[in-house]
N, C-alpha and C positions, 0 to 999 in steps of 0.2 A: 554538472548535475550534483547535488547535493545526496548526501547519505539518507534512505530512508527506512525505514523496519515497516514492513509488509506484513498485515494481518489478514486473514483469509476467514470469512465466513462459514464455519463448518453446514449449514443447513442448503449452500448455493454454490456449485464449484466456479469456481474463477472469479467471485466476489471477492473485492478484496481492498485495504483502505491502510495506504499509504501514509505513515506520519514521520516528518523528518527527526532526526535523533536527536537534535535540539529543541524540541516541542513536546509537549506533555502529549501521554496519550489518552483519547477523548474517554469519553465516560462509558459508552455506547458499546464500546470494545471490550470491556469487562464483562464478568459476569457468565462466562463460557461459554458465548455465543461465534466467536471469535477465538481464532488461535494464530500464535506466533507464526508464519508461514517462513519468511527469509528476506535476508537484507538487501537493500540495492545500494551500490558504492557508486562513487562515480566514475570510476575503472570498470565495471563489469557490467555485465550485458542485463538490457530490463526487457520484461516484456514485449512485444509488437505494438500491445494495445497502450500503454505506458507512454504518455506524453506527457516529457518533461515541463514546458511551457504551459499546458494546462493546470500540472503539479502546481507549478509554482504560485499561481494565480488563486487557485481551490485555498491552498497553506496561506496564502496572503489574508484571505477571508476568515476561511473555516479551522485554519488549523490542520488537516488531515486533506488527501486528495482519496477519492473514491473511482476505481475503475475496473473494468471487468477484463477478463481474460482468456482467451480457449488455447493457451499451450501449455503445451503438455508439462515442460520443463517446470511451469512453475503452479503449476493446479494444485502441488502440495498433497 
């Protein structure tokens, strides 16, 4: 798994939009709708709802992977 920096929707808990640390982050995320939530390495543990293979696919296209969440650890 690749590195990626997790942004978390402040107005939706568990929203939250994945972009790898080699990739710009989208445009969408600005604007303080969106905050810094915490990173994913590929040593350390992601989410439940966090699939890797779908990441990768989402970033192939869009750039950024989008996925929701309900644990607690990482609701930010």
């Amino acid at each position: 798994m690749q590195n990626y920096n997790v942004f978390c929707l402040r107005t939706i808990a568990g929203l939250c939009c994945a972009v790898p640390e080699s990739r710009i982050v989208p445009h969408f995320v600005g604007g303080g709708a969106w905050a810094f939530g915490y990173k994913l390495d590929g040593m350390g543990s992601a989410p439940l709802e966090f699939d890797d293979r779908a990441a990768e696919t989402a970033v192939r296209f869009n750039g950024f992977y989008l996925f929701q969440t309900m644990d607690k650890a990482f609701l930010g």
